[in-house]
ROMARSE-631255 format. One line per 10 residues: number of its first residue (from 1); for each residue z, x negated, y of C-alpha. Coordinates in Angstrom, 1 decimal. Example, Ala and Ser with C-alpha at 12.3 -4.5 7.8 and 13.67 -1.06 7.14 Angstrom:
1) 7.8,-12.3,-4.5 ~ 7.1,-13.7,-1.1;
This chain:
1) -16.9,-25.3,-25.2 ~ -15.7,-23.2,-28.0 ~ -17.3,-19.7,-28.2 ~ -13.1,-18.7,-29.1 ~ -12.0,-19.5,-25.9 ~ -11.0,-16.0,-23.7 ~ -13.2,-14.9,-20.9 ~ -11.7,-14.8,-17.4 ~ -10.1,-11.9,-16.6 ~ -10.0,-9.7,-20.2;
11) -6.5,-8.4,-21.3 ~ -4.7,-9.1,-23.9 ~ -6.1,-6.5,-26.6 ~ -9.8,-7.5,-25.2 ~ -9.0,-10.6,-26.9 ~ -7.1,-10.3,-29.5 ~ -8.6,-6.7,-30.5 ~ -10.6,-8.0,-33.8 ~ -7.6,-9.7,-35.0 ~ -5.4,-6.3,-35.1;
21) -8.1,-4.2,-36.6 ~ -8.1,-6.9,-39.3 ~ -4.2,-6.8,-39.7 ~ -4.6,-3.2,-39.8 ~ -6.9,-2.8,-42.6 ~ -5.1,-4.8,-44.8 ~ -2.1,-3.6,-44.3 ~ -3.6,-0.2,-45.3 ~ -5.7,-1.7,-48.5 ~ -2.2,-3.4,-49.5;
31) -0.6,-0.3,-48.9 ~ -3.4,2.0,-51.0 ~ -3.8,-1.0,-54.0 ~ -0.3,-2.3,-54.7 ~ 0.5,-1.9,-58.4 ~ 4.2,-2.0,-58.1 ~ 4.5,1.6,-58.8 ~ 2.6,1.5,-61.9 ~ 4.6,-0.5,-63.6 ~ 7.1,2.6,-65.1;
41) 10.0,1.6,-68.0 ~ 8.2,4.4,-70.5 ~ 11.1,5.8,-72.7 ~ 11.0,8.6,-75.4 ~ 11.3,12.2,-73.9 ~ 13.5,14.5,-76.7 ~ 14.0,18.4,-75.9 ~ 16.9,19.9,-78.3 ~ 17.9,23.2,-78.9 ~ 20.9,24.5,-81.4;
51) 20.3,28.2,-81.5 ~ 23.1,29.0,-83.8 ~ 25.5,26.6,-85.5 ~ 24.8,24.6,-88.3 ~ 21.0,24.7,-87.2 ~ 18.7,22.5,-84.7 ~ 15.3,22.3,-83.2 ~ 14.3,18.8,-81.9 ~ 10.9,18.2,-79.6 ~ 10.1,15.0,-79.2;
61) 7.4,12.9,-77.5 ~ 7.4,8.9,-77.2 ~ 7.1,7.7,-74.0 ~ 7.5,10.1,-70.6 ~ 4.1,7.8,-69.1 ~ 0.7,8.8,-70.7 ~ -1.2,6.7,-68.7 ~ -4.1,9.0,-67.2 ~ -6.6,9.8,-69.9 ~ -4.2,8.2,-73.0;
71) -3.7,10.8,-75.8 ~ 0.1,11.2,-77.2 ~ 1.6,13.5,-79.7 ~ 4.8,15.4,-79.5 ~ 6.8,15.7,-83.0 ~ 9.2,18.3,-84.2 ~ 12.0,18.6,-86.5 ~ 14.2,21.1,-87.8 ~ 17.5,21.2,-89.9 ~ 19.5,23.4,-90.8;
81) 23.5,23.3,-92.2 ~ 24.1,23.7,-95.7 ~ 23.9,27.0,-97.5 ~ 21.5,28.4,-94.5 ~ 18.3,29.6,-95.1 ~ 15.9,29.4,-92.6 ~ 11.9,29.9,-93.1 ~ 8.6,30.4,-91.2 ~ 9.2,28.2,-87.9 ~ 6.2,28.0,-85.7;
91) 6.3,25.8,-82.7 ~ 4.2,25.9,-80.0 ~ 3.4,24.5,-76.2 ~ 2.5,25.7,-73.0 ~ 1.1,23.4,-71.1 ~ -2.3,24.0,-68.9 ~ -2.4,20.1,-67.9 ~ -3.2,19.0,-71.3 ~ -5.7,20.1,-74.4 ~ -4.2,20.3,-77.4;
101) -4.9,19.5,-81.6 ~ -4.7,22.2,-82.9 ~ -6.3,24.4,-80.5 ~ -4.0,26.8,-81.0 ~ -1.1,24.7,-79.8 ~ 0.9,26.0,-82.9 ~ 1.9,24.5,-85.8 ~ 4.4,25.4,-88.7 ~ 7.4,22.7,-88.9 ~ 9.2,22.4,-92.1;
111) 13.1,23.1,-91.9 ~ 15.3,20.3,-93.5 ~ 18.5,21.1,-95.7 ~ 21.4,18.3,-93.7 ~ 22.5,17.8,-97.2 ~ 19.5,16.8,-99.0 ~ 19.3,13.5,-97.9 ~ 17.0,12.2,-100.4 ~ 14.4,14.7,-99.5 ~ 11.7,12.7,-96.9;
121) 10.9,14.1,-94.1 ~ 7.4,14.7,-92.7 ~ 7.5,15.8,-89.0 ~ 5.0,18.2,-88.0 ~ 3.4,17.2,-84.7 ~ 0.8,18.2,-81.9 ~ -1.8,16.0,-80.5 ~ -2.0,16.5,-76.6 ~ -5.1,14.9,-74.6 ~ -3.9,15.0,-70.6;
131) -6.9,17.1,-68.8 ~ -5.5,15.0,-65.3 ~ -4.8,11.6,-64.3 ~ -2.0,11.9,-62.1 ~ 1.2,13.7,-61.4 ~ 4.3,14.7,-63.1 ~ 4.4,18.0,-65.4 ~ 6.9,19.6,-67.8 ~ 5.9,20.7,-71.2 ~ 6.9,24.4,-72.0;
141) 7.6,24.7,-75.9 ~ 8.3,27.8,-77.8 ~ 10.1,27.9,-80.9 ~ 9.9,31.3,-83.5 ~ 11.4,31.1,-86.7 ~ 13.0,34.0,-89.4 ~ 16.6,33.2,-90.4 ~ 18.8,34.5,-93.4 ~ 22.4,36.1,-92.8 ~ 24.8,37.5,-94.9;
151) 25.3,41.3,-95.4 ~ 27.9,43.1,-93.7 ~ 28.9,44.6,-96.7 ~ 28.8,41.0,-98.9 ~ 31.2,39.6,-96.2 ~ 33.8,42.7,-96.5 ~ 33.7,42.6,-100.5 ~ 34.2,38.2,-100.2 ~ 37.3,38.3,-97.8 ~ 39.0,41.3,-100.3;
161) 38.3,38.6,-103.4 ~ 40.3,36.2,-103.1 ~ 38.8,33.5,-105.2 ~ 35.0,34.3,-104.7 ~ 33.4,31.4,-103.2 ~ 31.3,32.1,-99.8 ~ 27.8,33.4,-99.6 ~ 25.4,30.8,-100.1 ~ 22.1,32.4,-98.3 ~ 19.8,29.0,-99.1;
171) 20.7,29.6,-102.9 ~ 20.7,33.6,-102.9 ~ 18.2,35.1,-100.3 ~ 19.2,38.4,-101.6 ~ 22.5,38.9,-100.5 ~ 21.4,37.8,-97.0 ~ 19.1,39.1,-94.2 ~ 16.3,38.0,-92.6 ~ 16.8,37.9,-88.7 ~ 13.9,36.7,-86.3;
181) 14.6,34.4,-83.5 ~ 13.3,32.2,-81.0 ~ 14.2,29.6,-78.5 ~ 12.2,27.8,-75.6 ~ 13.0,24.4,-74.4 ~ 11.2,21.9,-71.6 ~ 10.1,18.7,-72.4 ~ 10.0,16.0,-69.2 ~ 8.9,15.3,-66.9 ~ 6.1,13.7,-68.2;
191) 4.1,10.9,-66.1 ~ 0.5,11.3,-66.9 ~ -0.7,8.7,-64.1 ~ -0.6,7.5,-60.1 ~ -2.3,9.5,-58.0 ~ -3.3,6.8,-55.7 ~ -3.8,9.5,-52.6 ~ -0.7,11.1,-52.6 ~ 1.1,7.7,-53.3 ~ -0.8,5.9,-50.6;
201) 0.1,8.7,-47.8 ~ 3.8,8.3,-49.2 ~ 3.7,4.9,-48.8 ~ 2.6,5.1,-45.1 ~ 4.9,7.4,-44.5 ~ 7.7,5.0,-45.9 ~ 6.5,2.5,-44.3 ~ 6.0,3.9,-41.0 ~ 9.7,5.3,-41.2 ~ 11.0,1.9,-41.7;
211) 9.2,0.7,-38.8 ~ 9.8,3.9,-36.3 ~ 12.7,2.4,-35.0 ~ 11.9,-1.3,-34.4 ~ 8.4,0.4,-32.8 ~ 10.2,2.4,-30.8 ~ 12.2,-0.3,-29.5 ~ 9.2,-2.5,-29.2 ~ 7.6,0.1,-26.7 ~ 11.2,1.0,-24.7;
221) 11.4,-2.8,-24.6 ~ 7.4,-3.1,-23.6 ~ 8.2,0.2,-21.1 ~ 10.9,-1.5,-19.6 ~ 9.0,-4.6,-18.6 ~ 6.4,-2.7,-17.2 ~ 9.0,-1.1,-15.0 ~ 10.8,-3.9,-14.6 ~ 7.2,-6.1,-13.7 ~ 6.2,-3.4,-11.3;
231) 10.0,-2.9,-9.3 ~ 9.5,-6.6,-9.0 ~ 5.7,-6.3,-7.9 ~ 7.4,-3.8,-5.3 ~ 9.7,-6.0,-4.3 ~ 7.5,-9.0,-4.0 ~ 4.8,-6.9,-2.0 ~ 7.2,-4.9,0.5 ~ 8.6,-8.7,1.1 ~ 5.4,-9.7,1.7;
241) 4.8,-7.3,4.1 ~ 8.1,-7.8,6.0 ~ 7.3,-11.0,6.1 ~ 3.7,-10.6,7.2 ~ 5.3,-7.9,9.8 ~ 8.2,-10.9,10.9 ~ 5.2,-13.2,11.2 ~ 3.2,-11.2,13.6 ~ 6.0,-10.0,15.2 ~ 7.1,-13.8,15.8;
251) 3.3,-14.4,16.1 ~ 3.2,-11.6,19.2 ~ 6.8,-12.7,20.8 ~ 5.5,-16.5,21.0 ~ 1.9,-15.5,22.3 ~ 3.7,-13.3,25.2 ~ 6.2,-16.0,25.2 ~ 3.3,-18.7,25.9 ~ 1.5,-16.2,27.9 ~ 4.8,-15.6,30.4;
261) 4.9,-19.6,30.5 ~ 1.5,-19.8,31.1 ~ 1.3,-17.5,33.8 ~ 4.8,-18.6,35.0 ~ 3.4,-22.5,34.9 ~ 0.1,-20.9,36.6 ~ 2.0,-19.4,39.7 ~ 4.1,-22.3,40.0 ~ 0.7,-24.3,40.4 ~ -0.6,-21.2,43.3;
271) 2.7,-21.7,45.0 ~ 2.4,-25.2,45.3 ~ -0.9,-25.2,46.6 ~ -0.8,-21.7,48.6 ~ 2.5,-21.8,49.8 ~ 1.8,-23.8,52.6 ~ -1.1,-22.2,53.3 ~ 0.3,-19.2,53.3 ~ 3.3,-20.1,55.2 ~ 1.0,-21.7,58.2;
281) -1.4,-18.4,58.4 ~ 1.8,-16.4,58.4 ~ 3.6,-18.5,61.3 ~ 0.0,-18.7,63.2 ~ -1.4,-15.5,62.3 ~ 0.6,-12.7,60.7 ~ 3.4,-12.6,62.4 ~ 1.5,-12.6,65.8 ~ -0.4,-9.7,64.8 ~ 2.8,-7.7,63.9;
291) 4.3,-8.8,67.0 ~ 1.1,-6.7,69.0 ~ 0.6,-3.9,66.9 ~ 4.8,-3.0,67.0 ~ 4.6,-4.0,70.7 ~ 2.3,-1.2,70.7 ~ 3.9,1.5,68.8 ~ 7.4,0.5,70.9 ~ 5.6,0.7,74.1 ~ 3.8,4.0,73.2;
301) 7.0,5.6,72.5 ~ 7.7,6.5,76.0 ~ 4.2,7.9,76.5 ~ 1.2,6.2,78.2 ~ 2.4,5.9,81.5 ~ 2.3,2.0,80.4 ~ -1.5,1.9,79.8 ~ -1.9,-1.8,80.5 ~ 0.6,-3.1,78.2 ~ -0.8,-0.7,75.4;
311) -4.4,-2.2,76.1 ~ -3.2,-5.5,76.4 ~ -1.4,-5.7,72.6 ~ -4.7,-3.7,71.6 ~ -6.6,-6.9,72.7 ~ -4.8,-9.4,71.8 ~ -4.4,-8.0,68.4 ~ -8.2,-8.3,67.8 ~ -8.0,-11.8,69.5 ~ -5.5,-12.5,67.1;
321) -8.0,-11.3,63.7 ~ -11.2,-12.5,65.3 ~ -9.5,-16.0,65.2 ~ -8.1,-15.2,61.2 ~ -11.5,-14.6,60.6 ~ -13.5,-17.4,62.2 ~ -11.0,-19.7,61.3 ~ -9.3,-19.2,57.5 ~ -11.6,-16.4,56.6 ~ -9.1,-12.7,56.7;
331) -6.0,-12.3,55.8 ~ -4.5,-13.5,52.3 ~ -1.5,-11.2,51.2 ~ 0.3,-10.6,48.0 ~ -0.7,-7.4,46.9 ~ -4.6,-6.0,47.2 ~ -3.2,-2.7,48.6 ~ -1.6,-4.8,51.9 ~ -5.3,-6.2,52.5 ~ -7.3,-2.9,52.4;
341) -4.5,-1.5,54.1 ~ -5.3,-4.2,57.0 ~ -9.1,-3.4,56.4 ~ -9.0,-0.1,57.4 ~ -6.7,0.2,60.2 ~ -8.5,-3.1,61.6 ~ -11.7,-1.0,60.8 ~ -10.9,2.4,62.5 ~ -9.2,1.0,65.7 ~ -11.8,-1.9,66.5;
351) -15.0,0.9,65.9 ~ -12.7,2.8,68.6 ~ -12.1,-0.4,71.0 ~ -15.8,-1.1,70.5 ~ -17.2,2.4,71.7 ~ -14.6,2.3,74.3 ~ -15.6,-1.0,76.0 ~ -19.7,0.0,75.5 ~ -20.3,-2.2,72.7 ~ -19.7,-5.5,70.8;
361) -21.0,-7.7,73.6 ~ -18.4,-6.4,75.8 ~ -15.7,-6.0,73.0 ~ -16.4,-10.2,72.6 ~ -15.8,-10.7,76.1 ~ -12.8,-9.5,76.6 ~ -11.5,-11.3,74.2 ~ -13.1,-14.5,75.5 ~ -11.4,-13.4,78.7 ~ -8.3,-13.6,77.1;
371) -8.5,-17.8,76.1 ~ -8.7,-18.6,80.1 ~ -5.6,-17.6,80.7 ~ -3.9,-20.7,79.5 ~ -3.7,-23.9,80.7 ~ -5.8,-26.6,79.5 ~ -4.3,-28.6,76.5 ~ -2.3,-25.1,75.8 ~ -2.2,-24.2,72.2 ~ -0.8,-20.3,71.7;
381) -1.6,-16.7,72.3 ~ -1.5,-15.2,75.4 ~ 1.3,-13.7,77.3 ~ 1.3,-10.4,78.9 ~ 2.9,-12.2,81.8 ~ -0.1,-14.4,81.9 ~ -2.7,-11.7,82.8 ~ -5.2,-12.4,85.9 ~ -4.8,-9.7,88.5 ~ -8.9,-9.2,87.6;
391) -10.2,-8.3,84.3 ~ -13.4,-7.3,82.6 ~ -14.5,-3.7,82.8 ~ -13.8,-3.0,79.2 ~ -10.1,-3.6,79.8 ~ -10.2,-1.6,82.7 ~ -12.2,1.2,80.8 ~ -9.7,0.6,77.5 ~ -6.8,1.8,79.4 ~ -8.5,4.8,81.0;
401) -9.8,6.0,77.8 ~ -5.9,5.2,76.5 ~ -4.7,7.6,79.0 ~ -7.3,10.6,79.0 ~ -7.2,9.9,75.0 ~ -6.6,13.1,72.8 ~ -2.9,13.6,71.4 ~ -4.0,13.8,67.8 ~ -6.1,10.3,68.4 ~ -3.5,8.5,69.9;
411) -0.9,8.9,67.6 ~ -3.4,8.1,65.1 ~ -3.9,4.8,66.3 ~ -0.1,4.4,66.6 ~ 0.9,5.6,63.3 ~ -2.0,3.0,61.8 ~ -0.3,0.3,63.9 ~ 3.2,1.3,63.0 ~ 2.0,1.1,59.4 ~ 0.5,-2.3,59.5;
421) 3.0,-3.7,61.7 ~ 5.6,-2.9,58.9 ~ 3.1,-4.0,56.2 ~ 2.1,-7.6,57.6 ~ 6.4,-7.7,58.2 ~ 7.1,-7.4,54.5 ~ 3.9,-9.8,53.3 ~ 4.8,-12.4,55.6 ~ 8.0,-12.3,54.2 ~ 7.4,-12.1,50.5;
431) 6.1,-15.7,49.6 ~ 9.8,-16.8,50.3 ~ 11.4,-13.9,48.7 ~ 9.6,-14.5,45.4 ~ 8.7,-18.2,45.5 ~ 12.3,-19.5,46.4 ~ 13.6,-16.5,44.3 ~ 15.8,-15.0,47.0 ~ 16.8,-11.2,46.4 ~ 14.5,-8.6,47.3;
441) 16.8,-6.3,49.2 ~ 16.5,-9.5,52.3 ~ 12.5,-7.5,52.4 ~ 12.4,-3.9,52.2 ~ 9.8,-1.8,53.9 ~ 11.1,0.1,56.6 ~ 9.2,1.6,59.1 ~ 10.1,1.4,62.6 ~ 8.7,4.5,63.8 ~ 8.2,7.9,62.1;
451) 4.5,9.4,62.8 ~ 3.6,11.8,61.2 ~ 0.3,11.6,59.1 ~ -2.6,12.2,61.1 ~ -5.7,14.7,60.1 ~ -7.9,13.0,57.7 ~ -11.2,13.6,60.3 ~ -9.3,12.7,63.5 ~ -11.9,10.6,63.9 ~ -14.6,12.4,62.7;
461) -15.9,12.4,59.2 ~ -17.1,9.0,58.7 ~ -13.2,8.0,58.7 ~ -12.0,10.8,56.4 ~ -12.3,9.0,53.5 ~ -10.6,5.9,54.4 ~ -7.5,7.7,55.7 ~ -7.0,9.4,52.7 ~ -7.1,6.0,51.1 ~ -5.1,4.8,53.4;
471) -2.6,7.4,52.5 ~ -3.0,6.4,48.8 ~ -3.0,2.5,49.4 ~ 0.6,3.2,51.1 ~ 1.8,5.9,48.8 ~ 1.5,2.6,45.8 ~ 2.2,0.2,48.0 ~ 5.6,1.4,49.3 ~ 7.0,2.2,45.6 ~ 9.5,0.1,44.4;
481) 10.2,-1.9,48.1 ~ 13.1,-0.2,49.6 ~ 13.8,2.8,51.8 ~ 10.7,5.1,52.0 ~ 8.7,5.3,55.1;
């Protein structure tokens, strides 16, 4: 594999970071060691002064580009017009960037007659050795020289003659004065060399304003990406998580959708097998125990002046849930609150049956008593019409203790029997209502009887607790089922 290859997981400068530092540097030697500037089109440099007519000074230096440490000379000439005189010229230079020959940086230049063309010419000069090797600079030169002019007087007395010829001061010096004068001229620029500093930061600076705007668009365009990259990484994740949100949602819906089916397919199997065996304990078991225990509470309305009826649908209630219990093993209702409603009430009353008769034994036989009644072969409860003119003791004792039996008891055990009866009327009827989906307002609970709630230790404190919940079994039991009790 080659060693070139990009590691997993670097960016984009991580690999690719040696190769810009390289472009970088040599864009910045190219930049500092390009020649191009070098190469300057050296021309002569000539300064000229005409201080009065007729008469010129002329500086003049060869080429404007020394080259760094080259030495040049600057040359002067003079001339003057005809018939002018003018003597003593010294020129000389100011300029701290250079040394010159002489020293001094004077020298005496020789005045030339414009009319004497056969006379040569030897222009005086001044060496100049450059003390840097860079930059531009201007050379200062100064220029003194005494010139001759006519007298006042001499030029009054030659315009009164008519035919004198004019004043001739380069012939006659005497007729003419000496005047001093002096003129300064510049000479340049002058290019002594590239400083290669000061043209490398220029050249940066070029070259970074030539690419300030194409950078600048390179990082709106770069900026805008990102922006652009991240509103779509936005867009992608918040559509990810609607869609992770629609999936769990649809996730949810079709679990409680599978779970309503399920349980829906579940109690469509319990009906099918507990329907009927709900239907035959409610036809040979509920419904004959509702019969007794509102047989009771109807009886007991009038009083107790009845007291072998009352004892009569007292026993054969019990006969009626000893055989549930032998037989199919207690009741089997709908809702958990209907059975320990039937717990306790069968509870309370039987432990006050039992005491009554003196004891289970006794209890049992009563009820035993009860199955001779019938005819052999007969297969049913007993009727009240059916009773033998002789009975145990315990029923005899029943309906005395019925009679003598505190207020507060007795309509205890009546508004416990008006409960139930009510209770075991609605459960028997449920199965149909809500297997064969019938409406519920064909079973409300209505109580047929209103009793008012008994004292929670009617019968003394061991019972306290159950009728208090009783009182709550009923209070949940009743909501939502029709007309309040």
């Amino acid at each position: 594999m080659s060693s070139f290859a990009p590691g997993a997981g670097k960016t984009h400068w991580q690999r690719y970071r040696i190769l810009y530092v390289a472009l970088c540097v040599a864009v910045a030697l190219l930049l500092f060691f390009f020649p191009s500037e070098e190469r300057i089109v050296s021309h002569p440099v000539l300064a000229v002064a005409k201080p009065a007519p007729g008469f010129s000074v002329m500086a003049t230096l060869e080429a404007n580009s020394l080259g760094g440490s080259r030495d040049e000379s600057i040359s002067f000439e003079s001339s003057s017009g005809p018939g002018t005189r003018v003597d003593n010229m010294l020129v000389c230079i100011n300029a701290p960037e250079f040394t010159p020959e002489p020293a001094s940086g004077c020298t005496a230049v020789k005045v030339y007659n414009k009319g004497d063309v056969a006379q040569p010419r030897s222009p005086a000069s001044i060496r100049l050795t450059p003390n840097k090797s860079s930059g531009n600079v201007k050379i200062l030169i100064t220029a003194t020289w005494i010139r001759y002019v006519p007298r006042p007087q001499d030029l009054s007395r030659q315009k009164t003659g008519a035919k004198q010829s004019p004043i001739q001061c380069a012939n006659d010096p005497a007729l003419c004065s000496p005047i001093a004068e002096k003129v300064a001229m510049t000479l340049g620029p002058v290019n002594l060399g590239i400083n290669r500093l000061s043209r490398f930061a220029g050249r940066v600076s070029s070259f970074l304003k030539d690419l300030t705007l194409p950078i600048i668009l390179i990082l709106l365009a770069n900026w805008l990406a990102r922006q652009a990259a991240e509103r779509d990484r936005r867009r992608d994740d918040k559509e990810k998580e609607l869609r992770g949100e629609k999936e769990a949602k649809q996730e949810l819906e079709g679990q409680m959708r599978r779970r309503v089916e399920r349980e829906q397919e579940e109690e469509k199997q319990i009906s099918h097998i507990l329907l009927p065996k709900v239907m035959r304990l409610a036809g040979n078991y509920y419904l004959p125990l509702t019969l007794h225990a509102s047989k009771f509470v109807l009886v007991s309305t009038d009083g107790r002046t009845s007291c072998e009826e009352l004892a009569f649908y007292m026993f054969s209630f019990f006969h009626v849930a000893r055989a549930l219990k032998e037989k199919e093993g207690g009741v089997f209702f709908k809702e958990m609150a209907a059975e320990q409603m039937f717990k306790i009430t069968n509870n309370t009353i039987r432990w006050f049956v039992v005491t009554t008769v003196g004891g289970e034994k006794q209890f049992n036989e009563c009820l035993d008593h009860m199955e001779t009644w019938l005819p052999p072969g007969e297969r049913r409860w007993p009727r009240l019409s059916e009773r033998p003119a002789e009975v145990p003791q315990g029923w005899t004792d029943l309906e005395r203790a019925l009679v003598s039996l505190d207020q507060a008891k007795f309509e205890a055990i009546r508004y416990l029997f008006n409960v139930l009866a009510e209770t075991m009327h609605f459960e028997s009827n449920a199965p149909y209502v809500h297997w064969y989906n019938n409406s519920e307002a064909e079973n409300v609970f209505s109580l047929a009887q209103r009793i008012p709630d008994p004292p929670d230790d009617v019968f003394g404190p061991q019972f306290a607790g159950d009728f208090k919940e009783f009182r709550r079994l009923l209070s949940v039991y009743i909501t939502g089922k029709g007309r309040q009790p």
